[in-house]
C-alpha positions, -999 to +999 in steps of 0.1 A: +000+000+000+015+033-007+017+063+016+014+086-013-023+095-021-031+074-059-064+086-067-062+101-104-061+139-114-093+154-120-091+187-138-105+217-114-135+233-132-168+239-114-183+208-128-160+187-117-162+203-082-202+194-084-192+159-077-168+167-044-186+162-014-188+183+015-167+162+038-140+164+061-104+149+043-074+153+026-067+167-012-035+179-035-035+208-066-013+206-091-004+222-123+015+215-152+047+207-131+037+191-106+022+193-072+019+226-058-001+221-029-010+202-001-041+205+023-072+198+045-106+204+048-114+195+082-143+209+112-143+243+104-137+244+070-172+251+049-188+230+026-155+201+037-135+195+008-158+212-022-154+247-003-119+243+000-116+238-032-134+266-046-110+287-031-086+271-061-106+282-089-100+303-116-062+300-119-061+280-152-047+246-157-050+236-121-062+199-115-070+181-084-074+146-061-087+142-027-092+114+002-123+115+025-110+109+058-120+117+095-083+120+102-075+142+077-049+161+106-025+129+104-031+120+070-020+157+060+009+157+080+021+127+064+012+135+029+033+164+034+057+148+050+059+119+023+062+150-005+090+168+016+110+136+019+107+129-021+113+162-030+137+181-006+111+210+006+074+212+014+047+222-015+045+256-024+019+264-005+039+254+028+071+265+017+070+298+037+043+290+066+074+280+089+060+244+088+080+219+114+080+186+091+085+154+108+109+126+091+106+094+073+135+071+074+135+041+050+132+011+066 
């Protein structure tokens, strides 16, 4: 089973945001390059994962993929943490936010 979230890339256009429900969980945005983001819709976030969303459209080309999950705190940290330790750094959108990142060691 991989750590990494698998689900496939859905293109982020209000009708495919129709189908996101409003539920607590996990989701990435990417663009042409690559990942760019990282986050969590969780108790006090709006409409769950479809509001959080939202807040993603209108910047052209973006696509998305999410997880329903009522522990979307840990699965977020280790999403990120998972990205950090293939990558070097955080997504964008944590890059600056000062983020303490815990550490996976391979086995």
């Amino acid at each position: 089973m991989s750590v990494s979230m698998t689900k496939p890339w859905t293109p982020l256009t209000e009708e495919s945001l129709g189908q996101v429900p409003g539920a607590l969980g996990v989701f990435e945005v990417a663009d042409e390059g690559g990942t760019i983001a990282i986050d969590y819709a969780g108790g006090h976030s709006p409409f769950g994962l479809r509001g959080r969303l939202q807040e993603w459209l209108g910047q052209p080309g973006l696509r998305f993929r999410y997880e329903r999950t009522n522990a979307y705190l840990s699965r977020y940290r280790e999403l990120v943490q998972v990205f950090a330790n293939e990558h070097g750094a955080p997504p964008r959108n944590l890059a600056d936010a000062g983020h303490r990142l815990g550490h996976i060691r391979p086995n």
